[in-house]
Backbone as ProteinMPNN parsed JSONL, in Angstrom:
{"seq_chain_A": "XXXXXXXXXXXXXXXXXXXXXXXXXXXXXXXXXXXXXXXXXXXXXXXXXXXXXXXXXXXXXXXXXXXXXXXXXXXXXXXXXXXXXXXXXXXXXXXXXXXXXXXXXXXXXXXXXXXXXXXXXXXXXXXXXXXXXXXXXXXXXXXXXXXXXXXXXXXXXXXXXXXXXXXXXXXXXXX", "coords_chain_A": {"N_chain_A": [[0.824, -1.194, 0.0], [1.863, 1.003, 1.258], [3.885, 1.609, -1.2], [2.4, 1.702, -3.589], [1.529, 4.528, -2.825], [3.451, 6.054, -2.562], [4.522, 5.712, -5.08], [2.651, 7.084, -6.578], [2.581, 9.977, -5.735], [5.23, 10.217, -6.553], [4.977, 10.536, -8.986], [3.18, 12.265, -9.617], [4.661, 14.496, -8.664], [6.457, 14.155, -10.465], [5.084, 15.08, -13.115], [3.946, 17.31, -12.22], [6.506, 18.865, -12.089], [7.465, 18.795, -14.89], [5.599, 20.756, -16.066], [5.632, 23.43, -17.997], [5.515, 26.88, -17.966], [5.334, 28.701, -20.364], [5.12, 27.137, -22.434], [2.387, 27.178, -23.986], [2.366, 30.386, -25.167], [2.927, 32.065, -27.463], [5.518, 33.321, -29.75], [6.235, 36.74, -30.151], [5.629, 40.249, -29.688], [5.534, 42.668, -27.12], [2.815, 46.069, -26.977], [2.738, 48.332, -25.298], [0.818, 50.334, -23.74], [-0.069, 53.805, -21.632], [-2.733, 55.298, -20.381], [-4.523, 57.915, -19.161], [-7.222, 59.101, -16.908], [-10.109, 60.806, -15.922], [-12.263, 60.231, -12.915], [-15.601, 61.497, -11.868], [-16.189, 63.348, -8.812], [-19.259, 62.537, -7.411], [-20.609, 61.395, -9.577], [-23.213, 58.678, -9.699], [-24.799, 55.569, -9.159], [-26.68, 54.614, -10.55], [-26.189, 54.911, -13.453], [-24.83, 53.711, -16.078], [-21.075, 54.413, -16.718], [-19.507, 55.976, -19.226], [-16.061, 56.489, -20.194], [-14.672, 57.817, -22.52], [-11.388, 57.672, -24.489], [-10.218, 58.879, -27.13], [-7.907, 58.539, -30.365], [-5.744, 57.671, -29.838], [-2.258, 57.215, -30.068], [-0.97, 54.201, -32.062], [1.509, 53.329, -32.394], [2.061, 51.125, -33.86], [3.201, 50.744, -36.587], [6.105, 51.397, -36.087], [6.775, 49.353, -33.996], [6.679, 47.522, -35.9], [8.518, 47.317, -37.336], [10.934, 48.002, -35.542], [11.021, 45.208, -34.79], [11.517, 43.746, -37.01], [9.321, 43.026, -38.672], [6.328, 42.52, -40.5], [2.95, 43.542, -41.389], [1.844, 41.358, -42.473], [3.152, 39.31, -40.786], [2.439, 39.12, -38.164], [-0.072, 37.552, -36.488], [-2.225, 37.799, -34.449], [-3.167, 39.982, -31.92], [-3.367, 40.101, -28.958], [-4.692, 40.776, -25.403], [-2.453, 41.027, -23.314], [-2.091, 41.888, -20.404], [-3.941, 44.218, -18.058], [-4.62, 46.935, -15.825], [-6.292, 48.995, -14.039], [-5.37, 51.748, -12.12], [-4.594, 53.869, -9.293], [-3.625, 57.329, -9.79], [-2.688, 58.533, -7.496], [-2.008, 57.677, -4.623], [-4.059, 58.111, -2.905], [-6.536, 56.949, -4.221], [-9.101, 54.996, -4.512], [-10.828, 51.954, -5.159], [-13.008, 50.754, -3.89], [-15.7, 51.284, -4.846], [-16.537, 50.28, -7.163], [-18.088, 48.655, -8.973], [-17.928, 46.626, -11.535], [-16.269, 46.44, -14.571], [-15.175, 47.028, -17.617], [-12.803, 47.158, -20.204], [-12.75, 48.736, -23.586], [-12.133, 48.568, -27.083], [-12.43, 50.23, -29.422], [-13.182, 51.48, -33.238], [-12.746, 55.447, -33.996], [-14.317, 56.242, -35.738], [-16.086, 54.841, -35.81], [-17.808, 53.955, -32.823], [-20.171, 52.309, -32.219], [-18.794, 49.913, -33.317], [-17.143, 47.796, -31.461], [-14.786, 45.923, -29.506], [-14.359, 44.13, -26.568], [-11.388, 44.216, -24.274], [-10.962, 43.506, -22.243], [-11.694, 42.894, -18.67], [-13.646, 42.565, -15.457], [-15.596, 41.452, -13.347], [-17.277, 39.829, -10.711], [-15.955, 43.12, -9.121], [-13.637, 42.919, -6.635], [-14.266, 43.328, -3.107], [-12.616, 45.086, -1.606], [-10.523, 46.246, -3.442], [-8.397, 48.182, -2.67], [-5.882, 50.708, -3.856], [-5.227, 49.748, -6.312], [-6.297, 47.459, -9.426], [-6.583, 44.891, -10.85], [-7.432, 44.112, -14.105], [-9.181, 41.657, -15.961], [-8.099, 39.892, -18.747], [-9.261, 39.473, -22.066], [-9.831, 37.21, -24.591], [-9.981, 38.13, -27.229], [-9.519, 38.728, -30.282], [-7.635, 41.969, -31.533], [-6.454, 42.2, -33.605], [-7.539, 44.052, -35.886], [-8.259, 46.405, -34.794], [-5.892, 47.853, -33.368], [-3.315, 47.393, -35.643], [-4.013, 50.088, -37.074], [-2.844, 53.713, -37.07], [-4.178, 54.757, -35.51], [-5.846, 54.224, -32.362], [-8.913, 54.238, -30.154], [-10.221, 54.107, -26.931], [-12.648, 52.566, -24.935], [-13.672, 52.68, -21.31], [-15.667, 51.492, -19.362], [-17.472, 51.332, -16.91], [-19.648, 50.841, -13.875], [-21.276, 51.331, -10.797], [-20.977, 51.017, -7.258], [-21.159, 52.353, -5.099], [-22.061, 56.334, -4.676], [-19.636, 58.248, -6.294], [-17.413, 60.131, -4.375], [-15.085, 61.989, -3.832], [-12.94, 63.268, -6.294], [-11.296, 61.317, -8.322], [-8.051, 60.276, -9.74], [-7.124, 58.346, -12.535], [-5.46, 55.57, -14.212], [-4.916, 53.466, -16.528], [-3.179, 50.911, -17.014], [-2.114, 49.349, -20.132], [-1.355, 45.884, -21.455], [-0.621, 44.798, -24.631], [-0.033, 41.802, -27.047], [1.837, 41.284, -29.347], [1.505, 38.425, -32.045], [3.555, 36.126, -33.622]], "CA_chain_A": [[0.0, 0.0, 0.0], [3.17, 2.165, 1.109], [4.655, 1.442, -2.034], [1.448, 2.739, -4.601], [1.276, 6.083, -2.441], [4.963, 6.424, -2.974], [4.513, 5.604, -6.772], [1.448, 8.145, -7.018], [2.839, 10.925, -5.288], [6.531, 10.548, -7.564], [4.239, 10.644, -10.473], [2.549, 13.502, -9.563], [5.801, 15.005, -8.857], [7.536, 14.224, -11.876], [4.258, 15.673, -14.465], [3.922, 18.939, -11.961], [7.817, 19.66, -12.289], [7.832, 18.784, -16.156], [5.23, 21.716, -17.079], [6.891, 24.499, -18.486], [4.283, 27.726, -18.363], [5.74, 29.199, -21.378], [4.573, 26.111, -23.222], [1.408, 27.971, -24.91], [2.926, 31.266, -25.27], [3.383, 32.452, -28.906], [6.489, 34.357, -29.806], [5.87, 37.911, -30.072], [6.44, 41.375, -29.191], [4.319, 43.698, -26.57], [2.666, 46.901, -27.711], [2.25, 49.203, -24.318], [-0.41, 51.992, -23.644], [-1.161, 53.623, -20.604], [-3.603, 56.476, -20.734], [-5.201, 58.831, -17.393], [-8.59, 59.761, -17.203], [-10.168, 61.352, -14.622], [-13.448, 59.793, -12.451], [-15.14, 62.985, -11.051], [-17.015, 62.985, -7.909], [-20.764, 62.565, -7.569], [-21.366, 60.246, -10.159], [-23.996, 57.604, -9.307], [-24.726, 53.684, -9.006], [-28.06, 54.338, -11.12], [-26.054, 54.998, -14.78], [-23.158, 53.295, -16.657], [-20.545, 55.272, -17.4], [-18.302, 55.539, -20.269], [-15.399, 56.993, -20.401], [-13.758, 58.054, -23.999], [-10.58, 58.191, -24.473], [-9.618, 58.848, -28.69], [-6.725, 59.179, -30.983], [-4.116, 57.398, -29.101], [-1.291, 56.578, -30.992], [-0.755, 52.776, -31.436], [2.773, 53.143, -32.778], [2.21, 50.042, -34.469], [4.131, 49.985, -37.627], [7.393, 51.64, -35.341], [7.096, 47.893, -33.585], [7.086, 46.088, -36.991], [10.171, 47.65, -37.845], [11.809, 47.542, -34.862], [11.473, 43.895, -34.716], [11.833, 43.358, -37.877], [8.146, 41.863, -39.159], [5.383, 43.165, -41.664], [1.782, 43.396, -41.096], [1.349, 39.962, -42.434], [3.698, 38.256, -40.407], [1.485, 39.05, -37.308], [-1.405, 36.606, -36.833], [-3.181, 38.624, -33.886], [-3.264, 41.407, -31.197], [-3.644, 40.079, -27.424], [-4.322, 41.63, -24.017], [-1.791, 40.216, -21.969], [-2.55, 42.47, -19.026], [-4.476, 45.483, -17.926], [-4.802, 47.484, -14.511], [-6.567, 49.992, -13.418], [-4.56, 52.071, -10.69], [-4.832, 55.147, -9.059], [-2.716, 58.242, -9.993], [-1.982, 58.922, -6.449], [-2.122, 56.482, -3.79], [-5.784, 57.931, -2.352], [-7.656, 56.148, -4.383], [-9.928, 53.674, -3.803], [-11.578, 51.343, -6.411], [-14.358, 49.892, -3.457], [-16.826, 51.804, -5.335], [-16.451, 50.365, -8.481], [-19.011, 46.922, -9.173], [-17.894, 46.145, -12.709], [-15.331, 47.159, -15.396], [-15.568, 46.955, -18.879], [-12.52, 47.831, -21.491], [-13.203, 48.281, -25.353], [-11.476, 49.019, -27.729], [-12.836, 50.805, -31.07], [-12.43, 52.525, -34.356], [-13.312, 56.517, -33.86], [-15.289, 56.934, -36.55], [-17.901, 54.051, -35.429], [-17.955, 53.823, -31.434], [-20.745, 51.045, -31.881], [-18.344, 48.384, -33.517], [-16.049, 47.663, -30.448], [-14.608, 44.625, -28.946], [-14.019, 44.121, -25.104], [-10.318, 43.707, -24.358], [-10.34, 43.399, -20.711], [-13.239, 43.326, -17.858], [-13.635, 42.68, -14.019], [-16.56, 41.134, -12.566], [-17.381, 41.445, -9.865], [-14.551, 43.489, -8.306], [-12.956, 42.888, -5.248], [-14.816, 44.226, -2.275], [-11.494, 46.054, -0.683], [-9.361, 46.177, -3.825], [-7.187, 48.949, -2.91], [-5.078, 51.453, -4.869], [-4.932, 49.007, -8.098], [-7.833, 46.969, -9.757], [-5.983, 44.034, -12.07], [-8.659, 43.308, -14.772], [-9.114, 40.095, -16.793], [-7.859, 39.949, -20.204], [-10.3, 38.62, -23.037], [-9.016, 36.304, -25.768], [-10.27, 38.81, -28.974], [-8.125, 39.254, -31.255], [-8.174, 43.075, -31.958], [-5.758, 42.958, -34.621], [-7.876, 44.786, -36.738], [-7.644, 48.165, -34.449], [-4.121, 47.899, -33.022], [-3.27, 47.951, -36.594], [-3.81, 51.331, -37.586], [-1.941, 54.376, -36.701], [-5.175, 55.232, -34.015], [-7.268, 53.747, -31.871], [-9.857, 54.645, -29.286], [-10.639, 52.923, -25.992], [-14.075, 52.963, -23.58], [-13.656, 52.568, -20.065], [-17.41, 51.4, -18.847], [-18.021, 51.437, -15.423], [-20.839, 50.514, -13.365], [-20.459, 51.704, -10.142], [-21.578, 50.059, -6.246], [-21.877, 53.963, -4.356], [-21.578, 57.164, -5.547], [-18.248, 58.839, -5.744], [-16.685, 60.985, -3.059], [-13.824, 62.332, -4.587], [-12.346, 63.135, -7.936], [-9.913, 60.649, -8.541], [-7.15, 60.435, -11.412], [-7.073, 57.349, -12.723], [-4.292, 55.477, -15.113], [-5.003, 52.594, -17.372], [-2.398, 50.535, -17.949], [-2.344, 47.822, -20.926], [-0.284, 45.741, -22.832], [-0.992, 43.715, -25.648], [0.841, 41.118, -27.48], [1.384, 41.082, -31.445], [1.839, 37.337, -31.754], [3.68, 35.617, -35.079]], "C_chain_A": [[0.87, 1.261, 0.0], [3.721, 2.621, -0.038], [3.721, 2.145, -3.256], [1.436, 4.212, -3.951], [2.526, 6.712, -2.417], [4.942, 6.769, -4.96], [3.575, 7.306, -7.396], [2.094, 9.714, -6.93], [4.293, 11.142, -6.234], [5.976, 10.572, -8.914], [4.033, 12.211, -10.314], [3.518, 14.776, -9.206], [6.462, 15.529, -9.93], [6.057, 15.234, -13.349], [4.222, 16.842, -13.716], [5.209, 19.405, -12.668], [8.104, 19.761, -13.805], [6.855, 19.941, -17.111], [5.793, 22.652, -17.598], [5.56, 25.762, -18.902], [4.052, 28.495, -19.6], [5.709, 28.417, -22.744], [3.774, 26.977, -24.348], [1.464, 29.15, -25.02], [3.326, 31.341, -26.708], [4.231, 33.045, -28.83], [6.112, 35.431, -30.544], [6.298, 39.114, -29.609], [4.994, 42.516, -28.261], [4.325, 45.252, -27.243], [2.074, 47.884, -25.554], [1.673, 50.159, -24.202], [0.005, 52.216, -22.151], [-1.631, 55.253, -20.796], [-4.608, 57.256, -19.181], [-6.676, 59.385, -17.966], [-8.721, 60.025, -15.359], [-12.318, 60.725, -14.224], [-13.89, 60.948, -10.87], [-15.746, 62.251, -9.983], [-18.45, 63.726, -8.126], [-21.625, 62.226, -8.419], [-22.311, 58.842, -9.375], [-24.064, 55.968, -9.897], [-25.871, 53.565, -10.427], [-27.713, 54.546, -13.18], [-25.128, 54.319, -15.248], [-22.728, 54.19, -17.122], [-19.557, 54.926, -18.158], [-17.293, 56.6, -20.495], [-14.013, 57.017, -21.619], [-12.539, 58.363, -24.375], [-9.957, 57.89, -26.425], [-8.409, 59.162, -28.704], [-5.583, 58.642, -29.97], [-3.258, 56.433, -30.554], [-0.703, 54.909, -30.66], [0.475, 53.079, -31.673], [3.393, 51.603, -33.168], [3.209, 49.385, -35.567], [6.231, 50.565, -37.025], [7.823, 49.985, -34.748], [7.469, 47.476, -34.101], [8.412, 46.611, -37.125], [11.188, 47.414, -37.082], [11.87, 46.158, -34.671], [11.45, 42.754, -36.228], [10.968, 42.617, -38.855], [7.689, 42.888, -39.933], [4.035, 42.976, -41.035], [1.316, 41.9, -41.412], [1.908, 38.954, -41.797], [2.963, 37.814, -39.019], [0.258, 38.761, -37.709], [-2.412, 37.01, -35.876], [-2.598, 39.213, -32.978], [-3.95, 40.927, -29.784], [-3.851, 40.565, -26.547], [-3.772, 40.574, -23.472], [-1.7, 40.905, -20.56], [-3.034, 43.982, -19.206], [-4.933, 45.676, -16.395], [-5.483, 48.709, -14.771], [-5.633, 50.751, -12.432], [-4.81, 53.463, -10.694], [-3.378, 55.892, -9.265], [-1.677, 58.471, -9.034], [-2.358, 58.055, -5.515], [-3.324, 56.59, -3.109], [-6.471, 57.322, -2.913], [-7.748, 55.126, -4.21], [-11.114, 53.349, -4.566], [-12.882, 50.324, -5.49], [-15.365, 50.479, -3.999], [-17.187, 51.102, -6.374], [-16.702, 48.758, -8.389], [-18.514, 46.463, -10.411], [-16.943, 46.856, -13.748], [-15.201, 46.862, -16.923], [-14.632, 47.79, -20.286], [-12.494, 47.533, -22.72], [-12.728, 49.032, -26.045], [-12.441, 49.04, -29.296], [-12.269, 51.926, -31.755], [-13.144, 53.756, -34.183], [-14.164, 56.882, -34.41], [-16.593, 55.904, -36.489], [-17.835, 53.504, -33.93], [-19.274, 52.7, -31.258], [-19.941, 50.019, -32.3], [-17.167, 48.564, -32.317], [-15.667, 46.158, -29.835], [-14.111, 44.839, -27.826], [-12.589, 43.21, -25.007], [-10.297, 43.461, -22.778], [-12.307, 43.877, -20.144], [-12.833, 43.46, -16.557], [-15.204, 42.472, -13.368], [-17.052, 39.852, -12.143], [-15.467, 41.677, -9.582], [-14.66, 42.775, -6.943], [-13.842, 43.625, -4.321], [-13.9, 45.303, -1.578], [-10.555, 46.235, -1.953], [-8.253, 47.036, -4.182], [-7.161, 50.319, -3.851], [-4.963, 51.29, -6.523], [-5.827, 47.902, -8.475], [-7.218, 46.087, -10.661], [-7.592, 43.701, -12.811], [-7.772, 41.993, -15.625], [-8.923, 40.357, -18.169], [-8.505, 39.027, -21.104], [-9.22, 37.647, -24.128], [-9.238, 36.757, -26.881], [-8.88, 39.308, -28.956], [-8.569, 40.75, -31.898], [-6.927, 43.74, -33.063], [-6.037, 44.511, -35.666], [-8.429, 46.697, -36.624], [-6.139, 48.194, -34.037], [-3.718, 48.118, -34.438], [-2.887, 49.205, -37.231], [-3.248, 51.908, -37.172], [-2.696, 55.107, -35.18], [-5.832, 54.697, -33.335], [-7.638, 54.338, -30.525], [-10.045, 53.366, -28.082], [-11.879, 53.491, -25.151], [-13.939, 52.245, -22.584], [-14.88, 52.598, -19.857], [-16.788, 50.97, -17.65], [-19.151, 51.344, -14.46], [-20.091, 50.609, -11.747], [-21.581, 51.065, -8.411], [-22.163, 51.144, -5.308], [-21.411, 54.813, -5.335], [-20.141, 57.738, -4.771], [-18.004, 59.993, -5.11], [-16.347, 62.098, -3.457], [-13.896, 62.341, -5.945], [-11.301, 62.379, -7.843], [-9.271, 60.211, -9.953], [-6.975, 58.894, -11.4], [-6.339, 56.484, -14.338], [-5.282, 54.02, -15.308], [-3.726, 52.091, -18.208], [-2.38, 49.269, -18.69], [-1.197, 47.39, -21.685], [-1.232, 44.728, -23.83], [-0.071, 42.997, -26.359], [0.66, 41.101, -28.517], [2.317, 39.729, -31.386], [1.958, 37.053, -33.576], [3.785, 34.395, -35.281]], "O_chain_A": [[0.812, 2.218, -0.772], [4.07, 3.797, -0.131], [4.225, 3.082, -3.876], [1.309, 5.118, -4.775], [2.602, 7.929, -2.244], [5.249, 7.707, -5.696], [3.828, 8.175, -8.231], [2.095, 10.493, -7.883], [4.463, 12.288, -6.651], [6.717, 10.631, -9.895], [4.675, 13.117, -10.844], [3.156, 15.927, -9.45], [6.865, 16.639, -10.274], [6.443, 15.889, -14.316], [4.488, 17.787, -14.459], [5.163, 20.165, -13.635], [8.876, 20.65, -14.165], [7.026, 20.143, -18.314], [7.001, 22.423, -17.541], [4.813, 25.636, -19.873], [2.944, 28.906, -19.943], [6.109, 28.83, -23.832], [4.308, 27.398, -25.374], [0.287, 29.51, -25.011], [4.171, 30.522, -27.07], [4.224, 33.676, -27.773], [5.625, 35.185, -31.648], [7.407, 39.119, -29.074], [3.92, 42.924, -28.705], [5.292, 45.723, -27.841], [0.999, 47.738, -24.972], [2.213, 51.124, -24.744], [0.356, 51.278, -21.434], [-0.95, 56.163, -21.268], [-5.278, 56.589, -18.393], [-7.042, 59.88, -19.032], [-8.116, 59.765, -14.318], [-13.279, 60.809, -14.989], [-13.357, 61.201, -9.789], [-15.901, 61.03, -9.957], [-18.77, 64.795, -8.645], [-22.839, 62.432, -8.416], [-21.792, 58.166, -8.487], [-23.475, 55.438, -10.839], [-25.874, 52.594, -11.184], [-28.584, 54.401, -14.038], [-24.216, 54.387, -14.424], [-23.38, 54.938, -17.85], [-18.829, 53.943, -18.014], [-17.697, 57.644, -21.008], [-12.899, 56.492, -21.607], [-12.457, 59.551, -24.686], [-9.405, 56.859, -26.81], [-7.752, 59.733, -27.833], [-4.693, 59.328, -29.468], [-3.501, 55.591, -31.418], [-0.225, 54.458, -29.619], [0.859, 53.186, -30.509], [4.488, 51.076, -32.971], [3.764, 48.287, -35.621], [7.272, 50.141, -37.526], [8.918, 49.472, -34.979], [8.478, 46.835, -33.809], [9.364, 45.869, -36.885], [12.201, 46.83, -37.465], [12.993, 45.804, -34.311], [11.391, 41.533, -36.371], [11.415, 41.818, -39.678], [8.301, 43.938, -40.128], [4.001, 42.194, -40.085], [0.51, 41.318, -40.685], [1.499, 37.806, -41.97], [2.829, 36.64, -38.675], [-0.412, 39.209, -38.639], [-3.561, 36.708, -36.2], [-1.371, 39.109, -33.008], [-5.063, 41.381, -29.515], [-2.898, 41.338, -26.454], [-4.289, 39.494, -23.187], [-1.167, 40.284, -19.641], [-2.711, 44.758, -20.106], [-5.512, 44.778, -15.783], [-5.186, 49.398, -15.747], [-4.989, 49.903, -11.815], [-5.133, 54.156, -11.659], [-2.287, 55.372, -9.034], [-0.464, 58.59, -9.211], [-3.448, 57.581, -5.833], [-3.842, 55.567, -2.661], [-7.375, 56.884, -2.202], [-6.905, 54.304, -3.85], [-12.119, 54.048, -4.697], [-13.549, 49.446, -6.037], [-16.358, 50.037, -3.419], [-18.378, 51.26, -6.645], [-15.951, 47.885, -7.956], [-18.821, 45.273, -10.346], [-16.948, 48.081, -13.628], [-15.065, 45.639, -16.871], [-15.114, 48.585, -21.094], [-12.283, 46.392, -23.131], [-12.79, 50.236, -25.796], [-12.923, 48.128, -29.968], [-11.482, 52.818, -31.44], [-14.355, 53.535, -34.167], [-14.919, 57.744, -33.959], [-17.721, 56.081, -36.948], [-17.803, 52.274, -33.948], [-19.392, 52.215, -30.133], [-20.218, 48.968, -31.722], [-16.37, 49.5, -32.379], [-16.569, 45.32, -29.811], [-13.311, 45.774, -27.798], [-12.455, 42.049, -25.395], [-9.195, 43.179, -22.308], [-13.299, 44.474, -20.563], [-11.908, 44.216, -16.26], [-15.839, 43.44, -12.949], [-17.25, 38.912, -12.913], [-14.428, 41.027, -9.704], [-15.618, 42.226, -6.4], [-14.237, 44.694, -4.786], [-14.398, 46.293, -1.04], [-9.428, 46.444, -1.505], [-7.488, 47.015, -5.146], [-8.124, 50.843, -4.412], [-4.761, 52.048, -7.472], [-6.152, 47.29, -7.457], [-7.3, 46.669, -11.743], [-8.584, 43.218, -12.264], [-6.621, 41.601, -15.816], [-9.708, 41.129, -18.719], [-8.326, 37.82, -20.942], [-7.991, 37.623, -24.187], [-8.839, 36.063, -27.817], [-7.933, 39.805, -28.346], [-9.569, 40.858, -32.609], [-6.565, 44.889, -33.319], [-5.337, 45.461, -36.014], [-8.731, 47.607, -37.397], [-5.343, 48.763, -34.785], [-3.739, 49.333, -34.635], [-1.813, 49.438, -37.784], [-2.519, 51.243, -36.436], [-2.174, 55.682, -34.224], [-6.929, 54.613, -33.887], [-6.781, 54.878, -29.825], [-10.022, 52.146, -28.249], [-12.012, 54.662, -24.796], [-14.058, 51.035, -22.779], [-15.443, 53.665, -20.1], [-15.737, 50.344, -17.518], [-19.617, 52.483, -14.474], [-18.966, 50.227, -11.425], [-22.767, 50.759, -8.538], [-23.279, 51.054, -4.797], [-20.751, 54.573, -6.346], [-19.705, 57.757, -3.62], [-18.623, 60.966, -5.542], [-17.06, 63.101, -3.49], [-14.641, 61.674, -6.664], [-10.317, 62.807, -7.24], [-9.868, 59.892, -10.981], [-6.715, 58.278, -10.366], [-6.742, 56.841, -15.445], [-6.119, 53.602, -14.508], [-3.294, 52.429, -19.31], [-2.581, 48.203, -18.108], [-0.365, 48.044, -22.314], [-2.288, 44.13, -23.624], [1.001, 43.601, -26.374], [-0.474, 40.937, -28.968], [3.455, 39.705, -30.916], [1.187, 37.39, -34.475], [3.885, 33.965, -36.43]]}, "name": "protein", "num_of_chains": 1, "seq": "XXXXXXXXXXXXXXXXXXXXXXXXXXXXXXXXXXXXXXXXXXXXXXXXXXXXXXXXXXXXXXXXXXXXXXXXXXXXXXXXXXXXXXXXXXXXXXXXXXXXXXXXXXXXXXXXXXXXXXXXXXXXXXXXXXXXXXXXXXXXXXXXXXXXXXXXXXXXXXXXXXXXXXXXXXXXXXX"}
């Protein structure tokens, strides 16, 4: 009996230690944003809000070059992480029930795809708010030389304070 719970347990040993997390990982190059907006005070629980931020420069085809690819050699456009965080260390994201970022083209703010969310939040979560990164592929804004993002928000009280608030993302251009 000693001898199978010996066996089991050096099994289960040997397949943990042999994963390698970097297994399903495409080779690629990150594309970094981060962008400030401001969440005033005395917004309410009773509306969603969206907050617009246009015209940011992807500096997309600067990447291809620097690493040496073409638009066709990249096969898509990842979030590999996105935070919320406060500007200055007062804030405080317990207000905040739901999170919602999307990324669209300026000139049609209904076609958008959700690159990142959060729900629910955290009941205490601080200074910094990690959201969840979606699996769309948003090649087809990263891309251009602009794109637009919407910060939705749905909110648990109303806000206090004005607080400054940073958005930072990366994304992965995967070949």
């Amino acid at each position: 009996m000693q001898s199978k719970i010996f066996l089991l347990a050096f099994c289960a040993t040997v397949f943990g230690l042999s994963c390698n997390k970097d297994d399903d990982q495409a080779p690629g190059f990150d594309l970094i944003y981060q962008t400030d907006f401001l969440l005033p005070a005395g917004i309410g629980v009773f509306e969603v809000h969206h907050f617009q931020i246009k015209n940011i420069p992807t500096r997309y085809q600067q990447s291809l070059d620097q690493h040496g690819k073409t638009d066709g050699d990249i096969k898509s456009i990842l979030t590999a992480q996105a935070v919320l965080s406060g500007v200055y260390s007062d804030a405080n994201f317990d207000i905040i029930d739901q999170v919602s970022v999307r990324v669209f083209d300026a000139s049609d703010p209904t076609d958008y795809v959700e690159i990142a969310y959060r729900y629910p939040t955290p009941l205490d979560p601080g200074n910094t708010l990690p959201l969840i990164p979606s699996l769309a592929d948003t090649k087809r804004f990263f891309n251009k030389t602009r794109v637009s993002l919407d910060i939705v928000i749905w909110l648990r009280n109303t806000t206090q304070l004005e607080t400054e608030v940073r958005l930072n993302l990366q994304m992965k251009a995967t070949y």
